[in-house]
C-alpha positions as CSV (number, residue, x, y, z in Angstrom):
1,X,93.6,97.6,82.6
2,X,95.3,99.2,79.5
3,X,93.6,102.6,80.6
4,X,95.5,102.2,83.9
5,X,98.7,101.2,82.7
6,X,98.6,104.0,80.5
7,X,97.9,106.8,83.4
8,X,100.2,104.7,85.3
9,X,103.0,105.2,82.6
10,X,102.1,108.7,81.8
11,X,103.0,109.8,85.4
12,X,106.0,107.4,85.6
13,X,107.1,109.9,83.0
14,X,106.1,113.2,84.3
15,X,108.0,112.4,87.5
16,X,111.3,111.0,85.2
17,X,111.4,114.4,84.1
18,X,110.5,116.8,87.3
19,X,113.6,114.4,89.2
20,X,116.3,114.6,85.8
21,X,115.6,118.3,86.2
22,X,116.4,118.5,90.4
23,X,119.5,116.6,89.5
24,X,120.8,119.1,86.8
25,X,120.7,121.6,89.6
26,X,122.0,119.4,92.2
27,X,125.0,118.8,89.7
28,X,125.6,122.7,88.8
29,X,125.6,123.4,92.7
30,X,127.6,120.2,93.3
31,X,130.4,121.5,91.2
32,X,131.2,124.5,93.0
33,X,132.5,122.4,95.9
34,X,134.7,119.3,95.6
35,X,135.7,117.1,98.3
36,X,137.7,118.6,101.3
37,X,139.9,115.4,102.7
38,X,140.5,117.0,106.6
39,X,138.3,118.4,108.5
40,X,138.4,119.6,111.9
41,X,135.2,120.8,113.4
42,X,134.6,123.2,116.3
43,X,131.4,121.8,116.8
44,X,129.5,118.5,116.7
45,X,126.6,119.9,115.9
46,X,126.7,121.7,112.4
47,X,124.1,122.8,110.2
48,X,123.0,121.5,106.9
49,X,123.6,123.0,103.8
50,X,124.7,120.9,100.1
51,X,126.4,119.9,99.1
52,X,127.7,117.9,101.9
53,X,130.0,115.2,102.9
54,X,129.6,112.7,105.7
55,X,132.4,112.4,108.7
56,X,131.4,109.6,110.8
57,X,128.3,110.6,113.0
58,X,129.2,114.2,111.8
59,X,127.6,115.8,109.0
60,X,129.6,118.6,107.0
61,X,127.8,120.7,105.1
62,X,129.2,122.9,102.9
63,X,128.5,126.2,100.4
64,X,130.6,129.2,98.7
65,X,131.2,131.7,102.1
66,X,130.1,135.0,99.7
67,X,126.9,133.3,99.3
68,X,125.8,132.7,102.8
69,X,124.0,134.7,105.7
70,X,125.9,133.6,108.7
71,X,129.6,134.0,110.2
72,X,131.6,130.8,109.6
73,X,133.1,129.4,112.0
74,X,135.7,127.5,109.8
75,X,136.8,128.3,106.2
76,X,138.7,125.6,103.9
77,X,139.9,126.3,100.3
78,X,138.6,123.8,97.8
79,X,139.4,124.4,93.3
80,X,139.3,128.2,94.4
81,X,136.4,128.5,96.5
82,X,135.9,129.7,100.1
83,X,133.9,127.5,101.5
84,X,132.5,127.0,105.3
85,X,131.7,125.1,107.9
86,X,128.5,126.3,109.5
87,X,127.9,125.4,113.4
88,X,124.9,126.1,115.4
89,X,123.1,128.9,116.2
90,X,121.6,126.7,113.0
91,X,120.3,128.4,109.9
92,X,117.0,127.4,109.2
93,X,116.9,126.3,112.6
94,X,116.2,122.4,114.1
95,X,115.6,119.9,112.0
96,X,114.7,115.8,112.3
97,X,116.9,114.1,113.6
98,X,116.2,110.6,111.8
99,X,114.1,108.8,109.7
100,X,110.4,108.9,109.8
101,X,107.5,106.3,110.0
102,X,106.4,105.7,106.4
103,X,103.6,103.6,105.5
104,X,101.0,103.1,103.0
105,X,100.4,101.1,99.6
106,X,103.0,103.6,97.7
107,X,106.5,104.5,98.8
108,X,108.1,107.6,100.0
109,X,111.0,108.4,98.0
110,X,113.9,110.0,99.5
111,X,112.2,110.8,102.9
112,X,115.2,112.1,104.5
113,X,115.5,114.8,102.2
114,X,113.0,117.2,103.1
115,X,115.4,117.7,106.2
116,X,118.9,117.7,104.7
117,X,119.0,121.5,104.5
118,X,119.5,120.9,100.7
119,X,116.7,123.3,99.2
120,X,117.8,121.7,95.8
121,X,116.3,118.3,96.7
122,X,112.8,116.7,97.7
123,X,110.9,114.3,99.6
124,X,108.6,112.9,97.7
125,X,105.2,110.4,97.8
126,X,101.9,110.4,95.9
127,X,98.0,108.9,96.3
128,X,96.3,107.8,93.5
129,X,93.0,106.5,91.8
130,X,91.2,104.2,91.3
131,X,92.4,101.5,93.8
132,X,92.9,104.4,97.2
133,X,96.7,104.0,97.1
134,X,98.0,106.0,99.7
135,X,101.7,107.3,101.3
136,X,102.2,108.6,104.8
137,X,105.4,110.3,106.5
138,X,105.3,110.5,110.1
139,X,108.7,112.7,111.2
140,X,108.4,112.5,115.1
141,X,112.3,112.8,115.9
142,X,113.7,115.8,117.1
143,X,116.3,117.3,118.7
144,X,115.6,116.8,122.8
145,X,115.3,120.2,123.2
146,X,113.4,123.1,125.2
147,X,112.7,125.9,122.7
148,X,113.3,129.4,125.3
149,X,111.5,131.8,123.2
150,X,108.6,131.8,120.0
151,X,109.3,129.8,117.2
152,X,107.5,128.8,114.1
153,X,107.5,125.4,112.5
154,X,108.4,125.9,108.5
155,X,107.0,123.5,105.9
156,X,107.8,124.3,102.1
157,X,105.2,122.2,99.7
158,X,103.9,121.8,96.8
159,X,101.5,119.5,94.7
160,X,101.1,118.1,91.0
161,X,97.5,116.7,90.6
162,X,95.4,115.2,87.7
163,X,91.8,113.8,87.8
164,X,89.5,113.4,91.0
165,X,89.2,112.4,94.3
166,X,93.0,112.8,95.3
167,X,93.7,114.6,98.7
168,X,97.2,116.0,100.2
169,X,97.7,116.2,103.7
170,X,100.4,118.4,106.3
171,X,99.1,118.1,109.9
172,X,101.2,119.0,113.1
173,X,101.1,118.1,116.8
174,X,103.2,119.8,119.3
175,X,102.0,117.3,122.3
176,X,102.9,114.0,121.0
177,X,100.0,113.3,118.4
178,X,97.5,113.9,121.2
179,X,96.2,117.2,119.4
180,X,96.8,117.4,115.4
181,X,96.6,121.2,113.2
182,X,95.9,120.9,109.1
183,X,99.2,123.0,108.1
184,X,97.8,121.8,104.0
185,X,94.6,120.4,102.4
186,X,94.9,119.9,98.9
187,X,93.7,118.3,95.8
188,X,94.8,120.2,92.9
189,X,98.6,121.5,91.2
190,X,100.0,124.0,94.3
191,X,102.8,125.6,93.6
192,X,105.7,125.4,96.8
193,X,104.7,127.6,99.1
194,X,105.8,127.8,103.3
195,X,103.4,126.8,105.4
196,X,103.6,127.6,108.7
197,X,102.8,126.6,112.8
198,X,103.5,128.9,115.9
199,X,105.9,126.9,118.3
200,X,105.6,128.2,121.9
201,X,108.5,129.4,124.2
202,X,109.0,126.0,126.2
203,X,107.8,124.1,123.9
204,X,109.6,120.6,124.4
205,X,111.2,119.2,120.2
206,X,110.5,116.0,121.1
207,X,106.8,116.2,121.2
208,X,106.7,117.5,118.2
209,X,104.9,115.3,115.3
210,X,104.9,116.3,111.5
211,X,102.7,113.8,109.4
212,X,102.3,113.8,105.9
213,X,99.9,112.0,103.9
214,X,98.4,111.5,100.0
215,X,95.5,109.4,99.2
216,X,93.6,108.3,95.9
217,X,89.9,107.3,95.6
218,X,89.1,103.5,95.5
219,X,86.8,104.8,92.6
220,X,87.9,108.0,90.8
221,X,90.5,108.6,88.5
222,X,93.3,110.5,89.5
223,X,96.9,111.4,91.3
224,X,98.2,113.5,93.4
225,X,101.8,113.9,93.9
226,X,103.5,116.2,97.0
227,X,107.1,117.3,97.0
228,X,108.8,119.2,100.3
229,X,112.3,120.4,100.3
230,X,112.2,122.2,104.1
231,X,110.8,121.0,107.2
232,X,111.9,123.1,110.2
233,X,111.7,125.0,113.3
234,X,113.4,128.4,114.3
């Protein structure tokens, strides 16, 4: 039991650390942007970049306009900054529209954020060992859309891993779950890397399924912990 605790402690730590450091950058990027009190938007349907701020069923996201790769569609002057508003055509494409289905004997922390268009920021969950504890993501809300040309479903990932008998999972299905491709299969430290699924013209977003899964052994020791900032398709 001590032996456990101690693991258990050790990578209560190592994720303290990985999470205090995302929030230093979250904070120096947060600071070039302060918060804009009108805002009148051309479009419902904007794309996400942070930081951000929320306008009733609206989403605002917002960046420095010398930084980005599109044409804004609004500007707004914040402590000296040009900032915009972006509208579609999206960058980085369509995203979830709402919350997945998470299960499993460990949590998924901050599951929305693997979709919030904040590359800053991550979902994630962890398996470990001995005792098979396990997380699952299931993202199956998307826009109700008809794609009219080739697309590609985007997954940025990567993986911290100790021990044995851990396993990381990214699987895709484009007809409702009937059908399932491995995207990711992986039981040791990956560093994040996109991984990647062809999206046919008339492919129909609302069959689309993106399930994400960690597992320990019921025997071994060991953890593995996966972390994804981007989960898209343009």
């Amino acid at each position: 039991m001590a032996e456990r605790v101690g693991f258990e402690l050790c990578r209560y730590r190592k994720l303290l650390l990985f999470m205090e450091l995302r929030q230093l950058v979250n904070l120096k990027a947060a600071s070039l942007v302060s918060t804009i009190s009108t805002i009148s938007l051309a479009s419902t349907v904007c794309d996400h970049f942070g930081p951000f701020l929320d306008t009733m069923d609206t989403k605002a996201f917002f960046r420095p306009a010398e930084n980005a790769a599109l044409s804004p569609k609004q500007f707004a002057m914040s402590e000296g900054h040009l900032v915009s508003i972006w509208c579609h055509p999206p960058r980085n494409g369509y995203r979830p529209v709402s919350y997945p289905t998470t299960s499993g004997t460990s949590s998924v922390i901050y599951p929305t954020y693997c979709y919030d268009g904040n590359p800053g920021d991550d979902t994630y969950m962890g398996g470990s060992g001995p005792g098979g504890y396990n997380s699952q993501a299931l993202y199956h809300s998307w826009p109700p859309l008809t794609t009219t040309a080739a697309a590609t479903l985007n997954v940025q990932a990567s993986t911290l891993a100790y021990g044995t008998g851990c396993l990381a999972t990214i699987k895709a299905s484009l007809d409702g779950s009937s059908t399932w491709t491995t995207l990711f299969s992986q039981t040791s430290v990956i560093y994040q890397a996109n991984y990647t699924l062809s999206v046919p013209s008339g492919q129909n977003l609302a069959l689309v399924q993106v399930q994400f899964n960690c597992s320990g052994s019921s025997t071994l020791t060991g953890y593995i912990d996966m972390y994804f900032n981007s989960l898209y398709i343009e």
